[in-house]
C-alpha positions as a Markdown table, in Angstrom:
| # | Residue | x | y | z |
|---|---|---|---|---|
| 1 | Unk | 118.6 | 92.9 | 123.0 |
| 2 | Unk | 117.2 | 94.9 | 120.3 |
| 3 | Unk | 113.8 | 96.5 | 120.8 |
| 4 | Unk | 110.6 | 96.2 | 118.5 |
| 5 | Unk | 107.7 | 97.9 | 118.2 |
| 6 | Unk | 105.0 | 99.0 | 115.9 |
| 7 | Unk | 104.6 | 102.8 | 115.4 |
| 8 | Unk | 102.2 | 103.5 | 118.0 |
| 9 | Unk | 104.0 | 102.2 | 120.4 |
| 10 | Unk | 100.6 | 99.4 | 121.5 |
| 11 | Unk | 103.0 | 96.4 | 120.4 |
| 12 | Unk | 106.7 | 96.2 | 121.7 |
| 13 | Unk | 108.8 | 93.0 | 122.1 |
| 14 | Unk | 112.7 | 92.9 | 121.7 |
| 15 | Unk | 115.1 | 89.8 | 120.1 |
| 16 | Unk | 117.3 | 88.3 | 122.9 |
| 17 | Unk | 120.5 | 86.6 | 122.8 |
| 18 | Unk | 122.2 | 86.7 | 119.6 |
| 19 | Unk | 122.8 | 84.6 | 116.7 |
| 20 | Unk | 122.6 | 83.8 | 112.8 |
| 21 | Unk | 121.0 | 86.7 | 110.8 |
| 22 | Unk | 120.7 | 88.4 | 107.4 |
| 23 | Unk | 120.4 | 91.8 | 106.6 |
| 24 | Unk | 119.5 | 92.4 | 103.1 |
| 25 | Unk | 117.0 | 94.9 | 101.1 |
| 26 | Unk | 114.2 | 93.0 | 98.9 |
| 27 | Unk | 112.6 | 94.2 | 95.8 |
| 28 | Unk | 110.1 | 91.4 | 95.1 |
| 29 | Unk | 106.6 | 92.3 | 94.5 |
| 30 | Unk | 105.0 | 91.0 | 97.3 |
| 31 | Unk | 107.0 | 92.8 | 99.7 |
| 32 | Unk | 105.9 | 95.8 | 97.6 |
| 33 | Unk | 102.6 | 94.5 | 97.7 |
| 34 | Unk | 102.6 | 93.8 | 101.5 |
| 35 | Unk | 103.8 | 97.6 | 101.9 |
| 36 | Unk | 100.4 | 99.3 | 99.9 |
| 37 | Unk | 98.4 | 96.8 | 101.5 |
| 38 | Unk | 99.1 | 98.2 | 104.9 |
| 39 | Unk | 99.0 | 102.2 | 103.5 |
| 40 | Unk | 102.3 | 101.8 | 104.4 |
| 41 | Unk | 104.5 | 102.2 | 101.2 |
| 42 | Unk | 106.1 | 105.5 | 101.9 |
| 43 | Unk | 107.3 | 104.6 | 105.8 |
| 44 | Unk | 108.4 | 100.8 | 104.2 |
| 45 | Unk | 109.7 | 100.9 | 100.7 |
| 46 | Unk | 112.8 | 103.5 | 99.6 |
| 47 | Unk | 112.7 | 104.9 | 96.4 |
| 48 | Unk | 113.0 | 101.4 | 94.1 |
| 49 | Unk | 110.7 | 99.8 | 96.0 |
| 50 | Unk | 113.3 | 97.9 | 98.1 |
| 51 | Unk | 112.1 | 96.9 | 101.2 |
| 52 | Unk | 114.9 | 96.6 | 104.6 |
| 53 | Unk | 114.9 | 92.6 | 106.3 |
| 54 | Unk | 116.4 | 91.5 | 109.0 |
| 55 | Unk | 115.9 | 87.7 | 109.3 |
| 56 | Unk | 117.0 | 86.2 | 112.5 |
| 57 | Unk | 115.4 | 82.9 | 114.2 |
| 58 | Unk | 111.9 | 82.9 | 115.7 |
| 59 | Unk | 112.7 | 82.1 | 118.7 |
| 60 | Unk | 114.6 | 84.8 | 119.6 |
| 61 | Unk | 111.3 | 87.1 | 119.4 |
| 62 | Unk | 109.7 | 88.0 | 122.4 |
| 63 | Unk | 106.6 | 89.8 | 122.4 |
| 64 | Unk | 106.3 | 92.7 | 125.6 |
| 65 | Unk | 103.3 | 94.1 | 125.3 |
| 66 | Unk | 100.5 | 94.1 | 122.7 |
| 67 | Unk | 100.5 | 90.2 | 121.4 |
| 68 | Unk | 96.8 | 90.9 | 121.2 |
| 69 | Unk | 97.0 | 93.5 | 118.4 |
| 70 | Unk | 99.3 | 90.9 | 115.7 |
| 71 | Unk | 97.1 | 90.3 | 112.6 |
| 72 | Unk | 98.2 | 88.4 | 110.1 |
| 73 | Unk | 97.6 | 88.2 | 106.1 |
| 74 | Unk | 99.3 | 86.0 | 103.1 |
| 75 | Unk | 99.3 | 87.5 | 99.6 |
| 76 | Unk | 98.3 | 83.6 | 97.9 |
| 77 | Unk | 97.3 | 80.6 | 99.6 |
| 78 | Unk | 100.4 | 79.5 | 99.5 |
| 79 | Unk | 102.6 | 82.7 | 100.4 |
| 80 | Unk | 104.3 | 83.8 | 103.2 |
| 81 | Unk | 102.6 | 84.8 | 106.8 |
| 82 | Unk | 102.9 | 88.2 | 106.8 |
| 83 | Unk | 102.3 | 89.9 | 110.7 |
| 84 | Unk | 101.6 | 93.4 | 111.5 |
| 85 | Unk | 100.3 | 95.0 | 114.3 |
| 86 | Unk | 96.7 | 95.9 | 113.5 |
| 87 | Unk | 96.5 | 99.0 | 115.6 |
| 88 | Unk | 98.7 | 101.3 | 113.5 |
| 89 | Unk | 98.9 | 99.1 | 110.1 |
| 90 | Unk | 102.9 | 98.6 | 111.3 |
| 91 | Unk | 104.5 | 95.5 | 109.0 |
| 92 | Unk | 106.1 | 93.4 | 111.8 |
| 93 | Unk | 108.1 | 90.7 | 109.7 |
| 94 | Unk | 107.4 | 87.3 | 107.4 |
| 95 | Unk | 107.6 | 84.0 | 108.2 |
| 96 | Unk | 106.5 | 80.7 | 105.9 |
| 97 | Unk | 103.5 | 78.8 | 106.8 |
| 98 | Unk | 105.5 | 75.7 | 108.1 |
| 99 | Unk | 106.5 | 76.4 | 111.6 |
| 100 | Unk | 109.2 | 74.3 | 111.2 |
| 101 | Unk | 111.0 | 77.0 | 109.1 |
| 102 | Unk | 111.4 | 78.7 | 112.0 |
| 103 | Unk | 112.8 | 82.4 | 110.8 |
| 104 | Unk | 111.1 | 85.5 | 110.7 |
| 105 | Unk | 112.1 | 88.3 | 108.3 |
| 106 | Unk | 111.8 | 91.2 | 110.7 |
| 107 | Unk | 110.7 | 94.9 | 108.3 |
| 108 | Unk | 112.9 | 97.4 | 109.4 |
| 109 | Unk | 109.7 | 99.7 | 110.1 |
| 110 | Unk | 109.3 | 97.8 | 113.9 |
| 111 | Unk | 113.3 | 97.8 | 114.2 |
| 112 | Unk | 115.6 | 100.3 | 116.3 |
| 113 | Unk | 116.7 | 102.3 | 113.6 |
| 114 | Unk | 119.9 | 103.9 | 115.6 |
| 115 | Unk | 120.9 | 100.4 | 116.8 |
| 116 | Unk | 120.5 | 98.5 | 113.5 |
| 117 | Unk | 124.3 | 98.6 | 112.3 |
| 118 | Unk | 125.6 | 97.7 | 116.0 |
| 119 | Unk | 123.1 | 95.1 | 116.3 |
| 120 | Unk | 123.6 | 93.8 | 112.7 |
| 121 | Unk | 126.3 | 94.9 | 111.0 |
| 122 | Unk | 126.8 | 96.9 | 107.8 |
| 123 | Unk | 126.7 | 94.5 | 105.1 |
| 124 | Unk | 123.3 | 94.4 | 103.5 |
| 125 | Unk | 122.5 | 92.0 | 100.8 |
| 126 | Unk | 120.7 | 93.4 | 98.1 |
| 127 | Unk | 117.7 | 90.9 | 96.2 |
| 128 | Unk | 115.3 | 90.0 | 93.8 |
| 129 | Unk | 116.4 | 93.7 | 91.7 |
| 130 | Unk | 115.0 | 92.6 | 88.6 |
| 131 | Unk | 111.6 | 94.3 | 89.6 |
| 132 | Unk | 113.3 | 96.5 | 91.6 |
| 133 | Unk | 111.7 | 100.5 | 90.8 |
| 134 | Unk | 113.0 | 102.9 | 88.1 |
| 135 | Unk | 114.9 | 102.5 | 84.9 |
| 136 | Unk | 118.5 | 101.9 | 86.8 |
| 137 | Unk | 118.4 | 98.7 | 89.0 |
| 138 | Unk | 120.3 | 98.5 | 91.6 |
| 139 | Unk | 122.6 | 95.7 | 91.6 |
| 140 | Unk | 122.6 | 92.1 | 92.9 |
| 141 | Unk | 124.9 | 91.1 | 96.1 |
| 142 | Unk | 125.5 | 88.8 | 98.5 |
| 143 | Unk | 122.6 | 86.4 | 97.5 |
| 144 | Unk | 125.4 | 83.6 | 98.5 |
| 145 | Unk | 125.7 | 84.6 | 102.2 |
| 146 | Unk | 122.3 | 84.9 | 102.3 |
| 147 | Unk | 121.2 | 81.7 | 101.2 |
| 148 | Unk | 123.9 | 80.2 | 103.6 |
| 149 | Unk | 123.2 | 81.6 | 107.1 |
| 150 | Unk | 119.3 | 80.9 | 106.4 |
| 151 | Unk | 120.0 | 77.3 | 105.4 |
| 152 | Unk | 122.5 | 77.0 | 108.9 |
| 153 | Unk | 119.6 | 79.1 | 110.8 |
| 154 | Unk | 117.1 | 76.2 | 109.7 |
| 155 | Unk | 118.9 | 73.6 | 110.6 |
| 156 | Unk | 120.1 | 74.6 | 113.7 |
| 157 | Unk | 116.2 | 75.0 | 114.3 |
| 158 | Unk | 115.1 | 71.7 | 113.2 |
| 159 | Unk | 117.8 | 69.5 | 114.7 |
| 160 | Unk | 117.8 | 71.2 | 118.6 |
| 161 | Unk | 113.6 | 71.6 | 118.1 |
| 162 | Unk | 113.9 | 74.9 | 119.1 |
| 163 | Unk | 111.4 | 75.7 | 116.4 |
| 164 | Unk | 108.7 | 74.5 | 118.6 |
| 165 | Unk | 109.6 | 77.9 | 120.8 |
| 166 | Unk | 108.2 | 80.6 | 118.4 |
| 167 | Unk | 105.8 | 83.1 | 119.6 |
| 168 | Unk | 104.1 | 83.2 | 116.0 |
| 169 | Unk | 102.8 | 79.7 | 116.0 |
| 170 | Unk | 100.6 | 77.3 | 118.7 |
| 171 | Unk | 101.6 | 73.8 | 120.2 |
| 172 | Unk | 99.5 | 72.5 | 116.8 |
| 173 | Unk | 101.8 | 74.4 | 114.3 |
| 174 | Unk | 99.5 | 76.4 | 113.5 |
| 175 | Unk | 100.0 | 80.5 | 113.4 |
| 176 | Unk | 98.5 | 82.2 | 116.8 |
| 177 | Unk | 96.5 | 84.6 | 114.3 |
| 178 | Unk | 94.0 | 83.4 | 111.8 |
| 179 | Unk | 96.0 | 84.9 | 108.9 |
| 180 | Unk | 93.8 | 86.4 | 106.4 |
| 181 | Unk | 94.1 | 85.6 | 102.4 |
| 182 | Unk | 93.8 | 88.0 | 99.5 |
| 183 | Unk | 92.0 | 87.0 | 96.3 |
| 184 | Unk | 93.9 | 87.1 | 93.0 |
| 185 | Unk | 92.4 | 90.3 | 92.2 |
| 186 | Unk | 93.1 | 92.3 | 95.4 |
| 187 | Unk | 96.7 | 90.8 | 94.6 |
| 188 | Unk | 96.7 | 92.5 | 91.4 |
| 189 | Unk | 95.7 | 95.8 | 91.9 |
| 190 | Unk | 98.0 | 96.0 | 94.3 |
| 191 | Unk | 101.4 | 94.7 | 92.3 |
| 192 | Unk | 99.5 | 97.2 | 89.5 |
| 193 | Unk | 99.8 | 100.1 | 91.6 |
| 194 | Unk | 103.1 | 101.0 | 90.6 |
């Protein structure tokens, strides 16, 4: 079991059992984004902006103490759910609006920092570095594996309905939280503030 929890300590959960995951570091813009929305860019992002995930099925999340204090927002109308526990501002992990995509891309912020390489190995895919930070990007790897285990992790969901056992969303499919949804111009100012 690996423990979760936000930096306060008011939410704490753990993932049991074990299964298909990624590790990988992400330098899109909305994870950015996500980061300066919470005031959290310095705790979050390292030094090009890259952003530590650890995606792993939902259903292997289990919440301890604290559910209350999830909040949830999504960058677009269509973008990702993106939960964090509203008491300290602590990004908890993304997950797409369809519950059926049953993954959540855990922030390495709530994650058990001396446990991560035991947990989940060493080998850390490295993403989207086309806007990564800085004038040398780092470069592009293991986009392959990634894609792979999350297409297996999906499936696996969908065809034994263990999707239907996430703690994110309700019986309806709907997420537990109300997420909220930034304009285009709150967006903005935050991808411009470089």
């Amino acid at each position: 079991m690996h423990s979760i929890q936000c930096q306060c300590g008011s939410v704490r959960g753990q993932l049991e059992g074990s299964g298909v995951h990624n590790r990988l570091i992400c330098h899109c813009t909305d994870c950015q984004a996500f980061a300066k929305f919470l005031g959290k860019a310095a705790e979050v992002l390292d030094p090009q902006g890259g952003t530590e995930i650890v995606q792993v099925a939902q259903p292997r999340l289990r919440f301890l103490h604290g559910e209350d204090r999830l909040s949830a927002v999504r960058l677009s109308e269509k973008g990702m759910v993106r939960w964090y526990a509203s008491c300290c501002n602590t990004p908890i992990g993304n997950t797409m609006a369809n519950p059926k995509i049953s993954f959540i891309g855990l922030i390495h912020s709530s994650l058990d920092h001396a446990q991560m390489d035991k947990d989940f190995g060493t080998n850390i895919a490295i993403l989207n570095t086309d806007t990564a930070l800085g004038e040398i990007k780092p470069k592009q790897r293991g986009l392959i594996g990634v894609i792979t285990r999350f297409i297996w992790l999906l499936v696996t969901m969908c065809i034994s309905g263990r999707y239907k056992n996430s703690p994110l969303f309700n019986a309806s499919g709907s997420p537990r939280v109300v997420p909220s949804i930034l304009t285009s111009r709150e967006l903005a100012q935050l991808k411009d503030d470089a």
